[in-house]
C-alpha positions as a printed NumPy array, in Angstrom:
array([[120.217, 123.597,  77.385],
       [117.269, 126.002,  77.818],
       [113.626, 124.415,  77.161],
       [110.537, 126.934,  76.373],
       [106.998, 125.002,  76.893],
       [104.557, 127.319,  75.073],
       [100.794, 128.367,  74.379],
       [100.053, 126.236,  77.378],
       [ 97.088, 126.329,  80.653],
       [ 99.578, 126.505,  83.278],
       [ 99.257, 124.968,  87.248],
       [101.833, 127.227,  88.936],
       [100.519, 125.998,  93.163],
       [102.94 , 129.332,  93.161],
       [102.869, 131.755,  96.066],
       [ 99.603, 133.454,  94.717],
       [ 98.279, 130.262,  93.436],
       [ 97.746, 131.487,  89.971],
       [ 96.473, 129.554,  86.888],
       [ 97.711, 131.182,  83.752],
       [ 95.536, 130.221,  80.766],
       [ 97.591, 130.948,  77.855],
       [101.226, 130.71 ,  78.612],
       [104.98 , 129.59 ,  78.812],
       [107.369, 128.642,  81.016],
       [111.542, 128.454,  80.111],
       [113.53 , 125.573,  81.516],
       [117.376, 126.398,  81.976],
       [119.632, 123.471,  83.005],
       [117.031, 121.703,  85.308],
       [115.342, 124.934,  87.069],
       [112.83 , 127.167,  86.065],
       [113.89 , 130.589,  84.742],
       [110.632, 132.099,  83.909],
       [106.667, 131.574,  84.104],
       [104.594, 134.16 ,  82.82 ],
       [101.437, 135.381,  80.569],
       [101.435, 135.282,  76.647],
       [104.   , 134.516,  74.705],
       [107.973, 134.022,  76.118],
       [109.631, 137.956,  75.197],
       [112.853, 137.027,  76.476],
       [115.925, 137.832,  74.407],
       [116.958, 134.244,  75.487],
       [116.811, 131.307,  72.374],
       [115.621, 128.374,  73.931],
       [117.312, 125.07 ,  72.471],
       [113.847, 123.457,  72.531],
       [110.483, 124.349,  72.434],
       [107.33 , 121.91 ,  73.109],
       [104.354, 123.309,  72.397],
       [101.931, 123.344,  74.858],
       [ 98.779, 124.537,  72.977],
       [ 95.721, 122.03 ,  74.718],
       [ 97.944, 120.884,  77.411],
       [ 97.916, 121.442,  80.965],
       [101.529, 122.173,  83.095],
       [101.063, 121.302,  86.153],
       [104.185, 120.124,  88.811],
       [104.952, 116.74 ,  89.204],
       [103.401, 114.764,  92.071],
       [105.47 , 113.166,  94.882],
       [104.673, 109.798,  96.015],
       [106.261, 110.43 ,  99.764],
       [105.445, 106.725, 100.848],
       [105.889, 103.218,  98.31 ],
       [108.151, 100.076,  98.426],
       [109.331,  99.093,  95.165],
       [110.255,  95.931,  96.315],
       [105.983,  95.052,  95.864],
       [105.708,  96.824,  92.558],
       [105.219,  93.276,  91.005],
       [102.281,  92.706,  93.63 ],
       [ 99.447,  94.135,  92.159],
       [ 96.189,  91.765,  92.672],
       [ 97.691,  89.346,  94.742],
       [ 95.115,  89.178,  97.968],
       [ 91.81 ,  90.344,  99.228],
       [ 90.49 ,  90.362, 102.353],
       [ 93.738,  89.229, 103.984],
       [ 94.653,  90.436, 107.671],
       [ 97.606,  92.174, 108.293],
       [ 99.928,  89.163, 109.654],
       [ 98.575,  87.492, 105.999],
       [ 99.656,  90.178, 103.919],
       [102.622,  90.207, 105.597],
       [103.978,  86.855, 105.328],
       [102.865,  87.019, 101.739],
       [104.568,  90.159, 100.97 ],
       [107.816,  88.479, 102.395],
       [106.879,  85.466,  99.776],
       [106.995,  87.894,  97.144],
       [109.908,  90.322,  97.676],
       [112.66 ,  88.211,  99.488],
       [115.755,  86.601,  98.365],
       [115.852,  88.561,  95.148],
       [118.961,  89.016,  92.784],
       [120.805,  92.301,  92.109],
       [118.701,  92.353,  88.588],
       [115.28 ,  91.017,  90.261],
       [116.12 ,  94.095,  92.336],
       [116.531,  96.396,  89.15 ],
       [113.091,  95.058,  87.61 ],
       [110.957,  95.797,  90.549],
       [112.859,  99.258,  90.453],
       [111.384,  99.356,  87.076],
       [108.047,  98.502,  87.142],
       [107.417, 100.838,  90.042],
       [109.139, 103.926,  88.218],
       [106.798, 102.877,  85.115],
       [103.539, 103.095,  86.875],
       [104.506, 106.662,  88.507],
       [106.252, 108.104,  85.376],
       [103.296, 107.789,  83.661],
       [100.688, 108.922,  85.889],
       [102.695, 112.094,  86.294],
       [104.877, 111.362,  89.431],
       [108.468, 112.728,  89.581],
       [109.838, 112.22 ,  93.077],
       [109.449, 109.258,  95.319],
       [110.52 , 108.379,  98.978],
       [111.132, 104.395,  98.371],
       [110.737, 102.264, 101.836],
       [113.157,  99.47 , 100.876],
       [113.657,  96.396, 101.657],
       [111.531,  94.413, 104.084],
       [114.119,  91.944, 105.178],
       [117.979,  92.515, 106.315],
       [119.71 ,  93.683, 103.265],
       [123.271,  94.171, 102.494],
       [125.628,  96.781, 100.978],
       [124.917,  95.566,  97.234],
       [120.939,  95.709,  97.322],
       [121.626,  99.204,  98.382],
       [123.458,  99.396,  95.507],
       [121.188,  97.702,  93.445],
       [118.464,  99.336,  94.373],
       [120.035, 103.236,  93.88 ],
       [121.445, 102.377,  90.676],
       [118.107, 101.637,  89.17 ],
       [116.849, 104.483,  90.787],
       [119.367, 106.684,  88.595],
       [118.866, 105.186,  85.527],
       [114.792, 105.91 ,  85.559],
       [115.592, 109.443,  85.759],
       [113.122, 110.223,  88.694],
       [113.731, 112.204,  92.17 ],
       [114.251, 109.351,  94.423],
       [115.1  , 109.363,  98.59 ],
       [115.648, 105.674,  99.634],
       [115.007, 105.293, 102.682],
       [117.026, 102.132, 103.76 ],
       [114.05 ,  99.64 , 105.643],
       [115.947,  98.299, 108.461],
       [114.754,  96.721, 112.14 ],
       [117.26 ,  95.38 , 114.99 ],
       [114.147,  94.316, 116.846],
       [111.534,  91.433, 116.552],
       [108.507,  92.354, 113.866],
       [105.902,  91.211, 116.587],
       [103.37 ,  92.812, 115.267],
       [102.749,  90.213, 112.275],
       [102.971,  87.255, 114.286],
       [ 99.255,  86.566, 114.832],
       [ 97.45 ,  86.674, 118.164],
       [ 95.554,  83.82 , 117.84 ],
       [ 97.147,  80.802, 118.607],
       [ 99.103,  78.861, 116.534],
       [100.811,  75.831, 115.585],
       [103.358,  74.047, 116.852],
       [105.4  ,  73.512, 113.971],
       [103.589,  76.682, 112.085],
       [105.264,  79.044, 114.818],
       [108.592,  76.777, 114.755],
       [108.932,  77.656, 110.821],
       [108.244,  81.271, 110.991],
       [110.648,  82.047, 113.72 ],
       [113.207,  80.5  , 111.611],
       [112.98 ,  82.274, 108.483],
       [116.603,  84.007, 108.421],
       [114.784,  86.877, 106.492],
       [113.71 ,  88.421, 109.116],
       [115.962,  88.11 , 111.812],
       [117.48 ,  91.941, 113.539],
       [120.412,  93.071, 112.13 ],
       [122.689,  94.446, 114.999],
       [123.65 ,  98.508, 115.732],
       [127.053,  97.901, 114.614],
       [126.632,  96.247, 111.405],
       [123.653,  98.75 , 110.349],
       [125.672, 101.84 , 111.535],
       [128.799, 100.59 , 109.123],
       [126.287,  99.624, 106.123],
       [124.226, 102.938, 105.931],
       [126.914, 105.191, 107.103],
       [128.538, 103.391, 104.151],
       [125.68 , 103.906, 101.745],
       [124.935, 107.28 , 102.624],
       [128.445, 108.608, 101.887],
       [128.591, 107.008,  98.462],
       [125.227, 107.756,  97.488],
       [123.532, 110.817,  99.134],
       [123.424, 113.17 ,  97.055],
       [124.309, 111.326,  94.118],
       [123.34 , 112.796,  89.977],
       [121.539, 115.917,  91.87 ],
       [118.665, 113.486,  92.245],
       [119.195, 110.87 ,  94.488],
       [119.189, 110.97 ,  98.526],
       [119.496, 108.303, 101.04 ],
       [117.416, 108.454, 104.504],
       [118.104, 106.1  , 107.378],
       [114.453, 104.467, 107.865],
       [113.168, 102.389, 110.266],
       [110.537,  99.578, 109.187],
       [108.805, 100.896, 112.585],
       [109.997, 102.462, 115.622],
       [108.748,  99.288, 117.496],
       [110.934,  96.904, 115.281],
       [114.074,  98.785, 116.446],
       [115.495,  99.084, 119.648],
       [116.272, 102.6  , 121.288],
       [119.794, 102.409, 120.144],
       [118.703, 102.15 , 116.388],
       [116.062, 105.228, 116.618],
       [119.394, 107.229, 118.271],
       [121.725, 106.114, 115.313],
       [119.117, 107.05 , 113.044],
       [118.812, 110.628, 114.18 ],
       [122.888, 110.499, 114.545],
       [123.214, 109.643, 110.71 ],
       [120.392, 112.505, 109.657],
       [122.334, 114.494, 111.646],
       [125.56 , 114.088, 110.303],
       [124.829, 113.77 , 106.658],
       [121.676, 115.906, 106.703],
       [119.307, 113.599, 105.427],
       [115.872, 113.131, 106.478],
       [114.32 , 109.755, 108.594],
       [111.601, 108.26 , 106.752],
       [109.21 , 105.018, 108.867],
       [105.893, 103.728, 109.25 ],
       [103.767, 104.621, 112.583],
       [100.712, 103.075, 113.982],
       [ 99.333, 101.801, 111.029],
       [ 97.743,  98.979, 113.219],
       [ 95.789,  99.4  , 116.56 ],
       [ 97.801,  96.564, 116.952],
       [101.237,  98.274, 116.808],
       [ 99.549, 101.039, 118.675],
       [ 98.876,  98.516, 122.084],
       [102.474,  97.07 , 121.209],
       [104.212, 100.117, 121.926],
       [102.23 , 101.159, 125.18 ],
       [102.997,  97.481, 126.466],
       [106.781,  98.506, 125.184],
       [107.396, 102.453, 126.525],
       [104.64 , 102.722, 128.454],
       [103.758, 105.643, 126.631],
       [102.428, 106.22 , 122.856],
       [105.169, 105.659, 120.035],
       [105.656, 109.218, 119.316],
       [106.174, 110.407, 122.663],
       [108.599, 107.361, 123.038],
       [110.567, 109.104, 119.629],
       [110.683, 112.445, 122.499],
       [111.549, 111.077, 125.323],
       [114.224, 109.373, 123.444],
       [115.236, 113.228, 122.093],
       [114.959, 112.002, 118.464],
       [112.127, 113.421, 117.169],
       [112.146, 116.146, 114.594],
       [111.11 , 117.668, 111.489],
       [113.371, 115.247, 109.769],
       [111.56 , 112.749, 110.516],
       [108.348, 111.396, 107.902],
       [106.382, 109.062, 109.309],
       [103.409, 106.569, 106.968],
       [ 99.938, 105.659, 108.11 ],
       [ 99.965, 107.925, 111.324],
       [ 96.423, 106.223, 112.067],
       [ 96.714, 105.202, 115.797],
       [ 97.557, 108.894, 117.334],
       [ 95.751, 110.125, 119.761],
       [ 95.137, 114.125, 120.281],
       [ 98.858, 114.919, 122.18 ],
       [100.746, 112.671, 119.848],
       [ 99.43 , 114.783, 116.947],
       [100.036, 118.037, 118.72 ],
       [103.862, 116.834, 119.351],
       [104.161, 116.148, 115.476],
       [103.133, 119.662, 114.492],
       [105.199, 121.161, 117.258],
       [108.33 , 119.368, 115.889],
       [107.256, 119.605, 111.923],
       [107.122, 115.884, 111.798],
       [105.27 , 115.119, 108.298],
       [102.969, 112.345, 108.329],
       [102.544, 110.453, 105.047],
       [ 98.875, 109.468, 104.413],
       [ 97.963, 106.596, 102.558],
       [ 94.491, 106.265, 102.462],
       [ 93.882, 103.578,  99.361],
       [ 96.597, 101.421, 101.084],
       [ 94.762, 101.6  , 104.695],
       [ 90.832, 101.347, 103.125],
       [ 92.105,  98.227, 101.139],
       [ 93.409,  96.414, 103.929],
       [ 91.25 ,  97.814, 106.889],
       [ 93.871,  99.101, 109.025],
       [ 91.955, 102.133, 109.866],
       [ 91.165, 105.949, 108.98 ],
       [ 93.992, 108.833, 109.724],
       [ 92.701, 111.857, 111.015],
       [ 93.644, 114.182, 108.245],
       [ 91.38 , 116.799, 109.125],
       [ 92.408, 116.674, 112.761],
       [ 96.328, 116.649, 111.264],
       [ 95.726, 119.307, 108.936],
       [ 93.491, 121.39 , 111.585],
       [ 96.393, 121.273, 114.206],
       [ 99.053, 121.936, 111.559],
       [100.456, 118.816, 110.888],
       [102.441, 118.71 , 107.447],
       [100.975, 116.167, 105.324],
       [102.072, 114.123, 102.813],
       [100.664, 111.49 , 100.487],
       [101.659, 108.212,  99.199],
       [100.294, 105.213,  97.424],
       [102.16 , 102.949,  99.443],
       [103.306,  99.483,  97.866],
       [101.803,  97.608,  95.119],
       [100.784,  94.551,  97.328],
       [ 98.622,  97.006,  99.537],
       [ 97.269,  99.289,  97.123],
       [ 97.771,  97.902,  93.175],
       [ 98.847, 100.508,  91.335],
       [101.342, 103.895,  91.748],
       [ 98.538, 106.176,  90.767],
       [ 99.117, 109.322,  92.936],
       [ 95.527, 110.989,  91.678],
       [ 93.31 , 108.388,  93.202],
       [ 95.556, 109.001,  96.866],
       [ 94.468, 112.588,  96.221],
       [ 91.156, 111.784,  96.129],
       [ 90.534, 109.299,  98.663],
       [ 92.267, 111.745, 101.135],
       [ 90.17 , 114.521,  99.5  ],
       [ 86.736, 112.497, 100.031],
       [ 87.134, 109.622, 102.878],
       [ 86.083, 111.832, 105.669],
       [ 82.999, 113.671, 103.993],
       [ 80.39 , 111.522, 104.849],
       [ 81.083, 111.488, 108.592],
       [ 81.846, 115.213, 109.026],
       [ 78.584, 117.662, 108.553],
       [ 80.898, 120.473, 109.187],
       [ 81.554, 120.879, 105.156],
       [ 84.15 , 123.864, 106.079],
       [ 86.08 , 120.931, 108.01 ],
       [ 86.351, 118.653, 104.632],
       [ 89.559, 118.358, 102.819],
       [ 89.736, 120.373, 100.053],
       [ 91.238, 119.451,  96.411],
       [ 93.344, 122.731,  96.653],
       [ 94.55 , 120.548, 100.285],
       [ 94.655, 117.351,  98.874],
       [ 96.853, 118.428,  95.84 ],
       [ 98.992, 120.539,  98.349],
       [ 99.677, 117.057, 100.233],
       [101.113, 115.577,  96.672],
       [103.985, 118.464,  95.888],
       [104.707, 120.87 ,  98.704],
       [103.796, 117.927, 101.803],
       [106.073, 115.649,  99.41 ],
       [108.363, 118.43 ,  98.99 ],
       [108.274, 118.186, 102.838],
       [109.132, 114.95 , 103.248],
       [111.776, 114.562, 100.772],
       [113.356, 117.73 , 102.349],
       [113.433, 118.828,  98.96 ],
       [112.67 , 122.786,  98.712],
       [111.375, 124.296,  95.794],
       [109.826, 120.964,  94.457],
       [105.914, 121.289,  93.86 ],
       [106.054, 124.998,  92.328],
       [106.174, 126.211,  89.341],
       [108.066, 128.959,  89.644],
       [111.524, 130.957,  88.919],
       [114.396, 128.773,  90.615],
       [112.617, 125.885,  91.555],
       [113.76 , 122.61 ,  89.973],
       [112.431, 121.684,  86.333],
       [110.326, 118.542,  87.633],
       [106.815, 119.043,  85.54 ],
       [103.883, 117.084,  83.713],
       [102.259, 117.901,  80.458],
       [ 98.303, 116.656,  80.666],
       [ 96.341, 116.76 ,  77.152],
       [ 92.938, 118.073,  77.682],
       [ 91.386, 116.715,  75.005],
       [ 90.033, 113.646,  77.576],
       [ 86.588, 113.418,  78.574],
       [ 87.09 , 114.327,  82.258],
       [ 88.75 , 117.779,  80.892],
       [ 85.973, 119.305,  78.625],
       [ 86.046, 121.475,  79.196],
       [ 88.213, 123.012,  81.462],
       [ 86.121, 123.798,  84.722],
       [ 88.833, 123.94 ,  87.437],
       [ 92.233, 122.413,  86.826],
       [ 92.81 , 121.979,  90.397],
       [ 89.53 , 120.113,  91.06 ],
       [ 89.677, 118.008,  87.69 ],
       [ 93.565, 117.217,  88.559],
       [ 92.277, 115.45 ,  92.063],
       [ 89.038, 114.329,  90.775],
       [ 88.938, 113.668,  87.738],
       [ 92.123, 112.587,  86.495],
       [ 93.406, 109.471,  86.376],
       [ 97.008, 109.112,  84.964],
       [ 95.683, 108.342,  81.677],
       [ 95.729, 112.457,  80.449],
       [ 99.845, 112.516,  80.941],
       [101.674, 112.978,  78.378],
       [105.322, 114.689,  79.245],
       [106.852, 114.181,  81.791],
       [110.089, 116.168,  83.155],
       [112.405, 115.797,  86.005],
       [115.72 , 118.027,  86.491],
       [114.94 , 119.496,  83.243],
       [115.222, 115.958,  81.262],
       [112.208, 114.453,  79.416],
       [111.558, 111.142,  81.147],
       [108.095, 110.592,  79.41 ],
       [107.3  , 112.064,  76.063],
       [103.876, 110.851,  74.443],
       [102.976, 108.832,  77.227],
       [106.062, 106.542,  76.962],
       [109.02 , 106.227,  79.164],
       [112.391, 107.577,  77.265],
       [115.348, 106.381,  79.911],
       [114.145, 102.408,  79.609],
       [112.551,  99.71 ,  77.388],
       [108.861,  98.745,  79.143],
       [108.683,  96.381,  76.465],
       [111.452,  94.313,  77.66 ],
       [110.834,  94.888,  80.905],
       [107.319,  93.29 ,  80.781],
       [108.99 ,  90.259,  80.019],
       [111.39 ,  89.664,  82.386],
       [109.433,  90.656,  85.315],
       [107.172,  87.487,  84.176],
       [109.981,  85.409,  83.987],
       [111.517,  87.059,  87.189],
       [107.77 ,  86.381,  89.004],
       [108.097,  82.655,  88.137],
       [111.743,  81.875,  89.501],
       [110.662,  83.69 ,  92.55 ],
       [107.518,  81.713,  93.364],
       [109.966,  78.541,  92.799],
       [112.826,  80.103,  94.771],
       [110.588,  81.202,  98.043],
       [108.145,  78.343,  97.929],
       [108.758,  77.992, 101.857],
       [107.84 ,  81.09 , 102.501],
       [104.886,  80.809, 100.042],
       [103.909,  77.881, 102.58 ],
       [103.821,  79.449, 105.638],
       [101.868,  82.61 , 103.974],
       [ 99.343,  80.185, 102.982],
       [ 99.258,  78.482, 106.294],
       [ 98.974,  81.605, 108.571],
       [ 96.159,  83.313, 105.908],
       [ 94.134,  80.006, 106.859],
       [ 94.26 ,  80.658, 110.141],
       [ 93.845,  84.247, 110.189],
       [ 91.263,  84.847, 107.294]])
């Protein structure tokens, strides 16, 4: 099947960065054959045409950093610390079916598809999973009809870091170091479930990968980070983590190595551009340096980080010293919605007021960069976050009849501050439509509203222990 989008103001973030004003581009089985000027002259007859006449094309955004698991967690706190939010995103997320698995899938891909995201690197799940929530979890990945890398969320190690320094509790303490949850899953058992997963899945429909991730280096023990670069290795697939996204995680792992996190990841030879790493707040000047020198991409997520106070990554500083960034919304529960254009912005705008130096600022042309070819990055996809001949089809339509589009000033600068989601209205991903009109073609969001409400219910039910200690730690920790 061959697709020609025509008469259409075209995004290419090509080579030569060009914006073509009048335009088309042809589509042949899930790559792009052709971009150019004026009308398509090609003796090819395309099998579709959409016309593109007061439309912007533009290439889909990646969301390099979100949990699926907390797509149903929008609203649920303020002001919480860390441990709080924690415990309550366990509350939320745990114990879930195969289908409660699918839903949250569902409600996640919903939010991006129609704010003009096509790929995703999903951190999933935040407790010890087994071989059929992998399962679950990839098979509702394939039926959205987005780019997806799961990176399987594991830890071997104790999550210290959300156990709260002030003192607690006898029987407070008692019931959180019993919650099965969250206790390690041995080397052994994760090397036979992910080696497992990542042969049957990796790969998978053309759009599906499979990363071993760590929930944070600190959670895992030294043998985990080594089987993790031994999987990448062997199956060439990326590593996907958090890092430092606490001062408190920071001191954790200099009581630990003795030594910063990422120069722990060195020592232990594992560090490498496979590796994508969220938050990257807590670095200090020769941790950064040793990311760029080993093309480690660091994931920003600055709405997730503002919201909960966890601190301010040095983008600029990254950027400056030629650290590959990425950006991603991070999970519903920290940031409420999978609306790539407002991470583009806050990245874009958070440091401005502190740096006088305006040739130092972030730039939209940067910040937009950080949401294809810095998710490109990440997802070790290349070619993704171009439009141009032979990269993949993955693409959004935005009308420009909106407000924040008339009239059409600078598409790169309206696309990172102006827009909001609400101007998409195709969406395309390996050449299929997966939004047309603004509404999702490869599942019902009708139905799907209803059963998450129904799913939401059983669950508070289900987890009320966990719901308890949430509660009881948030009291203590306000």
């Amino acid at each position: 099947m061959t697709t020609l989008i025509r008469d259409a103001t075209i995004l290419t973030l090509d080579a030569d960065d060009r914006v073509i004003l009048r335009g088309h581009v042809l589509i042949r089985g899930g790559v792009i054959a052709a971009v150019g000027d004026g009308d398509y002259a090609g003796a090819e007859s395309p099998t579709r045409t959409i016309d593109g006449a007061g439309r912007l094309v533009a290439p889909g955004l990646i969301n390099a950093h979100m949990h699926s698991q907390s797509s149903t967690m929008a609203g649920f706190g303020d002001r919480l610390s860390h441990p709080a939010f924690m415990w309550l995103t366990q509350a939320h997320t745990s114990r879930r079916t195969a289908e409660e698995i699918r839903l949250a899938v569902l409600l996640a891909a919903w939010g991006m598809m129609v704010s003009g995201t096509t790929a995703a690197i999903d951190h999933f799940p935040g407790q010890r999973f087994t071989a059929a929530d992998m399962d679950a979890v990839l098979s509702a990945w394939e039926e959205t009809g987005l780019r997806v890398a799961l990176g399987m969320r594991f830890f071997d190690g104790a999550f210290s870091d959300i156990f709260p320094d002030a003192p607690l509790p006898a029987d407070l303490r008692a019931r959180m170091t019993q919650v099965e949850i969250l206790k390690p899953q041995g080397v052994d058992e994760l090397r036979e479930l992910m080696d497992d997963t990542l042969r049957r899945w990796h790969g998978h429909a053309g759009r599906l990968s499979v990363f071993p991730a760590p929930s944070n280096p600190d959670r895992c023990t030294d043998a985990a980070l080594a089987l993790c670069a031994e999987l990448a290795e062997k199956h060439d697939t990326g590593i996907h983590t958090h890092l430092l996204e606490t001062q408190k995680q920071a001191r954790l792992a200099a009581e630990k190595y003795r030594e910063t996190a990422v120069r722990h990841l060195e020592t232990l030879g594992v560090l490498s551009s496979r590796w994508s790493c969220a938050h990257s707040i807590w670095l200090d000047d020769a941790d950064i340096d040793l990311m760029a020198a080993r093309g480690v991409v660091a994931v920003l997520n600055p709405e997730s980080n503002a919201r909960l106070g966890t601190g301010l990554a040095r983008a600029p500083e990254m950027q400056r010293r030629g650290v590959t960034l990425a950006l991603g919304t991070d999970g519903a529960s920290a940031n409420d919605n999978m609306v790539l254009q407002e991470a583009m912005r806050a990245v874009a705008t958070s440091h401005r007021a502190g740096e006088k130096d305006r040739s130092r600022w972030i730039t939209a042309r940067d910040a937009l960069g950080m949401a294809t070819a810095g998710g490109a990055a990440a997802l070790r996809h290349p070619g993704l976050g171009t439009l141009a001949p032979g990269a993949p089809a993955d693409l959004v339509l935005y009308r420009l009849d909106a407000p924040w589009w008339v009239p059409l000033n600078d598409p790169v600068a309206q696309l990172v501050f102006a827009e909001t989601g609400a101007s998409v209205d195709t969406v395309m991903v390996d050449g299929h439509i997966v939004v047309e009109r603004g509404k999702v073609t490869t599942f019902d969001t009708g139905g799907l509203v209803r059963e998450v409400r129904e799913m939401t219910a059983s669950l508070r039910r289900r987890n009320a222990d966990l719901f308890t200690v949430a509660t009881d730690i948030a009291e203590i920790v306000p």
